[in-house]
PyMOL commands that place a pseudoatom at each C-alpha (Angstrom):
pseudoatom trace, name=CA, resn=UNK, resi=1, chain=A, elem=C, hetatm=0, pos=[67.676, 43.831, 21.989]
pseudoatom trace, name=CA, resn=UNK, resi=2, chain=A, elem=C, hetatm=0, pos=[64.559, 43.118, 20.020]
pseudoatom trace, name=CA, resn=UNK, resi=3, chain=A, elem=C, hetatm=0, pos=[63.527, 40.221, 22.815]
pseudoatom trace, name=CA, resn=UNK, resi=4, chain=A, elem=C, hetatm=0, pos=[64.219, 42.646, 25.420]
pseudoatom trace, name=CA, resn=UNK, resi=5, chain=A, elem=C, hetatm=0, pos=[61.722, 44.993, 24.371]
pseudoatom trace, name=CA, resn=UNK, resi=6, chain=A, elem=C, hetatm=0, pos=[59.002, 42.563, 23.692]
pseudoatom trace, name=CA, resn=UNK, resi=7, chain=A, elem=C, hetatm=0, pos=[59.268, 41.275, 27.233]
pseudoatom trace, name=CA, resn=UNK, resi=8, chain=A, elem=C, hetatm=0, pos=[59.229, 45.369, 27.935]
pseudoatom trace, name=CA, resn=UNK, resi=9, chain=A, elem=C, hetatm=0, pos=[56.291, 46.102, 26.004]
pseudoatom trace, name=CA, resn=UNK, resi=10, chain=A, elem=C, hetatm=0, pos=[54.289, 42.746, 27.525]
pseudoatom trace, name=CA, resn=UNK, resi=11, chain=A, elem=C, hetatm=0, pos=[51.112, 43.411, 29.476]
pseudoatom trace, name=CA, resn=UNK, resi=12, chain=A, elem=C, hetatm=0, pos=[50.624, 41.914, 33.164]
pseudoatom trace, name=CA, resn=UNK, resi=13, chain=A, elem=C, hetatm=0, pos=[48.234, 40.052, 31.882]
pseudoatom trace, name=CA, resn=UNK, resi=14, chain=A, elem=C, hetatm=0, pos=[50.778, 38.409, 29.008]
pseudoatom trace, name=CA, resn=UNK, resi=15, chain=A, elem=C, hetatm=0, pos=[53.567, 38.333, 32.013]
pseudoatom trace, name=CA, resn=UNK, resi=16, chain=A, elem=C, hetatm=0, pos=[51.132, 36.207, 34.506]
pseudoatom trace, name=CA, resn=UNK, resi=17, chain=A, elem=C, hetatm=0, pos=[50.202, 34.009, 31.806]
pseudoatom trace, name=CA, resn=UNK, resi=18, chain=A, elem=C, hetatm=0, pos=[54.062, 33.508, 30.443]
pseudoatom trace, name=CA, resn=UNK, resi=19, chain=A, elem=C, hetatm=0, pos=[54.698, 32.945, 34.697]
pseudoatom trace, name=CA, resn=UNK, resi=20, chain=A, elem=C, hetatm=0, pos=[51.970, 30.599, 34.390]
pseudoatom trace, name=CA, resn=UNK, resi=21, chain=A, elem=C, hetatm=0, pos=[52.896, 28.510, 31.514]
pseudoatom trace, name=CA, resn=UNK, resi=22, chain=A, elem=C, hetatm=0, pos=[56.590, 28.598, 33.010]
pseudoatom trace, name=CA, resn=UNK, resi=23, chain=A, elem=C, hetatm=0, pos=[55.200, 26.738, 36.193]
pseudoatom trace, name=CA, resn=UNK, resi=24, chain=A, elem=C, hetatm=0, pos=[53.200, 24.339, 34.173]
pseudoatom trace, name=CA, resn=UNK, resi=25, chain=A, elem=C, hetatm=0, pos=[56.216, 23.550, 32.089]
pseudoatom trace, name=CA, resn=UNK, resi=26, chain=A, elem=C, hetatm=0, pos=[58.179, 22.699, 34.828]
pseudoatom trace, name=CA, resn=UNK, resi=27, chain=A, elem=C, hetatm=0, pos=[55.976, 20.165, 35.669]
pseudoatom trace, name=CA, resn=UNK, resi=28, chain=A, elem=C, hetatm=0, pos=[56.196, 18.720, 32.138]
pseudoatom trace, name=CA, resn=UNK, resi=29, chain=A, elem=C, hetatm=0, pos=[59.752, 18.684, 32.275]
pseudoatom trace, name=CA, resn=UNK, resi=30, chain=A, elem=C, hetatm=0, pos=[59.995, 16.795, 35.330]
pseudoatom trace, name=CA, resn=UNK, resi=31, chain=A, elem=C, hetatm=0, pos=[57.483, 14.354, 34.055]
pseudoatom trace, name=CA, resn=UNK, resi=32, chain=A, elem=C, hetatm=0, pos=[59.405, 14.086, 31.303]
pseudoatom trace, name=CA, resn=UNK, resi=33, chain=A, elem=C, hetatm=0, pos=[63.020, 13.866, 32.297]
pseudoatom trace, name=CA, resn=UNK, resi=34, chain=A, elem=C, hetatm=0, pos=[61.471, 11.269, 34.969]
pseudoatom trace, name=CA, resn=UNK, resi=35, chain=A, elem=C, hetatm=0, pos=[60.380, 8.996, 31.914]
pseudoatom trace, name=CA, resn=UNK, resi=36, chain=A, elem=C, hetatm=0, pos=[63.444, 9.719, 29.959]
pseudoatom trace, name=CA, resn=UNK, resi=37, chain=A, elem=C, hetatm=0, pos=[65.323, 8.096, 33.366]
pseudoatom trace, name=CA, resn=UNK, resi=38, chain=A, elem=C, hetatm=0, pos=[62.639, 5.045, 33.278]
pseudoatom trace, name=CA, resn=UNK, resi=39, chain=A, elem=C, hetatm=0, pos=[63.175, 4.100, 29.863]
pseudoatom trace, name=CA, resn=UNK, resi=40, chain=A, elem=C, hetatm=0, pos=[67.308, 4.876, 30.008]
pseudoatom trace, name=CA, resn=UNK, resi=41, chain=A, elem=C, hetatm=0, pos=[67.031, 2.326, 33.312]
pseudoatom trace, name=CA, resn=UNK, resi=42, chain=A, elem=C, hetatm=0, pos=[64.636, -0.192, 31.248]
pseudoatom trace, name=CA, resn=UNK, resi=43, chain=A, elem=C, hetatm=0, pos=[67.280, -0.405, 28.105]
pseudoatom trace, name=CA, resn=UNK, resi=44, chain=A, elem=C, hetatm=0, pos=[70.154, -0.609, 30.348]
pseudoatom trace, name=CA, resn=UNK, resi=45, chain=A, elem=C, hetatm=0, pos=[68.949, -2.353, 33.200]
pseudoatom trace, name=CA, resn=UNK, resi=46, chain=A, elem=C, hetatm=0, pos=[71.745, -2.758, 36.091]
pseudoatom trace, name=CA, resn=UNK, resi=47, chain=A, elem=C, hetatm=0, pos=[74.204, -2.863, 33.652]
pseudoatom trace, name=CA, resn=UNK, resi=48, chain=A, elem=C, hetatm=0, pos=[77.531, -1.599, 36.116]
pseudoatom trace, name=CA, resn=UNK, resi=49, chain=A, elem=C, hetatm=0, pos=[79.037, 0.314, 33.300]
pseudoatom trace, name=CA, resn=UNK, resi=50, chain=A, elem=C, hetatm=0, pos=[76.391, 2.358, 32.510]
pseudoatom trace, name=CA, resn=UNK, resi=51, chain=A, elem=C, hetatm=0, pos=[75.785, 5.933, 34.214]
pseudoatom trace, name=CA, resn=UNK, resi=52, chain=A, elem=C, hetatm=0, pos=[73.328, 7.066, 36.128]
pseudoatom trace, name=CA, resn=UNK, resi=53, chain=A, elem=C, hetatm=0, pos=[71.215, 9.416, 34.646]
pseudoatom trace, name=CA, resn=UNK, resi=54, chain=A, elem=C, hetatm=0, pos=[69.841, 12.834, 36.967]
pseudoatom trace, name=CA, resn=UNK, resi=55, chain=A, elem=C, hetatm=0, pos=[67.521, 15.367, 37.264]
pseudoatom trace, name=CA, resn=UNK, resi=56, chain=A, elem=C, hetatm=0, pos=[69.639, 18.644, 37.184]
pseudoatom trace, name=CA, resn=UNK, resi=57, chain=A, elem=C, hetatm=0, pos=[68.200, 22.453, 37.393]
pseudoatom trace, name=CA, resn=UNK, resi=58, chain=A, elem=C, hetatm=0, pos=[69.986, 23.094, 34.692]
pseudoatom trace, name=CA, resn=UNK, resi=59, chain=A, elem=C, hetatm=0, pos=[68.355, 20.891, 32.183]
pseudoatom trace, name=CA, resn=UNK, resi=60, chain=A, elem=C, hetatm=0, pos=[65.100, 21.329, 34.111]
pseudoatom trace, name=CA, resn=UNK, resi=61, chain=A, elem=C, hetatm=0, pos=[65.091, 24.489, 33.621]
pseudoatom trace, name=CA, resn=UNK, resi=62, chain=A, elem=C, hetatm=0, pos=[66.310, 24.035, 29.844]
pseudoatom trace, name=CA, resn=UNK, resi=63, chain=A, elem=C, hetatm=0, pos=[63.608, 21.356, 28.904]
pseudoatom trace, name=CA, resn=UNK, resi=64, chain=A, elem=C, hetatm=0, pos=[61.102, 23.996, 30.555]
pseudoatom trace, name=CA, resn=UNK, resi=65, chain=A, elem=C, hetatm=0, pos=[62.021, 26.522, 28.478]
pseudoatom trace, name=CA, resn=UNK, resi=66, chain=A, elem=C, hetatm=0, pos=[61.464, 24.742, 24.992]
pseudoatom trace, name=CA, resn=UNK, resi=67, chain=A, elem=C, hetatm=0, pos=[58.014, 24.005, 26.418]
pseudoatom trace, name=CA, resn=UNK, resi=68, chain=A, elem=C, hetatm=0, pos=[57.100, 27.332, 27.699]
pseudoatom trace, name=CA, resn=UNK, resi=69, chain=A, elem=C, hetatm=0, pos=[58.102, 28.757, 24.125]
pseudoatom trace, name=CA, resn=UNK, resi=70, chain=A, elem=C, hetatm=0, pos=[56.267, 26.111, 22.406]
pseudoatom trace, name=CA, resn=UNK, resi=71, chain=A, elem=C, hetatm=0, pos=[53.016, 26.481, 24.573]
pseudoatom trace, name=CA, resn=UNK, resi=72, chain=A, elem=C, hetatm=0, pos=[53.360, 30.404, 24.392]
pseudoatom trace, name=CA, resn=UNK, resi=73, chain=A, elem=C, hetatm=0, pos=[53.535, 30.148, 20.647]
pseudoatom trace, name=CA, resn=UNK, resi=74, chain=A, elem=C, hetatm=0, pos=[50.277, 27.967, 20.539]
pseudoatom trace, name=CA, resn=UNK, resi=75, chain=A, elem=C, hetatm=0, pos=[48.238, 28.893, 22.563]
pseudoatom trace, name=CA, resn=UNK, resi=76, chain=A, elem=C, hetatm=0, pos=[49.301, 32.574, 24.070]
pseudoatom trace, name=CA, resn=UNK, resi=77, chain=A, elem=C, hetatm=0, pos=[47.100, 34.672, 22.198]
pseudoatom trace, name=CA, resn=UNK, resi=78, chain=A, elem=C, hetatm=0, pos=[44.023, 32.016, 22.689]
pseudoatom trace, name=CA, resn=UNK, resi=79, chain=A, elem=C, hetatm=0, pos=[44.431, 32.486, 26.155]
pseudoatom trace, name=CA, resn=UNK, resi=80, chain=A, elem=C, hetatm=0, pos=[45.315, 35.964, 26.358]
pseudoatom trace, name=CA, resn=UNK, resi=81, chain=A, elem=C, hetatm=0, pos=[42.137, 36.937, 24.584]
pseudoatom trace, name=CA, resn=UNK, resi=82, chain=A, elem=C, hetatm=0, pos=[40.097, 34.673, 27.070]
pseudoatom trace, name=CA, resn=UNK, resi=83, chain=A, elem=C, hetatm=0, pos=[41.237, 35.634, 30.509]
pseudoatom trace, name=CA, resn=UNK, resi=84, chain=A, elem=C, hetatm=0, pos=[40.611, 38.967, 29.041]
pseudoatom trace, name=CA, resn=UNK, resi=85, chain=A, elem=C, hetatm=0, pos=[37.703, 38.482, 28.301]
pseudoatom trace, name=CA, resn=UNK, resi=86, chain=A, elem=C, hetatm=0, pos=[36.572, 36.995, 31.423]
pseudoatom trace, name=CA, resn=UNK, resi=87, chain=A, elem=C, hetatm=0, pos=[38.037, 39.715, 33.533]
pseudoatom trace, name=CA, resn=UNK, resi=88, chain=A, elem=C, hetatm=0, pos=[36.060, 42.664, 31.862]
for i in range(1, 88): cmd.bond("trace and resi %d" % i, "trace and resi %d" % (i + 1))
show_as sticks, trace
zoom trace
């Protein structure tokens, strides 16, 4: 209950920038799922017996969750303050 009334109590400006950092992290977890695959192809090369690894939404999403948190935590009020800032 406690998470669902910070997210209650967040301004729009704390909601576009968590929207924001959500998009970016996407991106990061793409990136970083794609070199995950690179290096899991580089160890294994073609062995036959060993799987193919995918991008799923699932652990897109997941990965881009753990770096949305992370980049919220460190550097959310930084930014907060500054778009703030430039808007008034």
């Amino acid at each position: 209950m406690k998470f669902a009334k910070w997210l209650y109590n967040l301004s729009n400006t704390d909601q576009y920038i968590l929207i924001g950092f959500f998009i970016a992290s996407l991106g990061l977890s793409y990136l970083t799922i794609t070199m995950l695959r690179a290096w899991h192809l580089k160890i294994h090369g073609s062995d036959k017996y060993s799987h193919e690894m995918r991008v799923t939404p699932f652990g897109l999403v997941g990965v881009a969750l753990l770096y949305s948190v992370i980049l919220y935590m460190s550097i959310g009020e930084t930014v907060t303050k500054w778009i703030i800032g430039i808007t008034q």
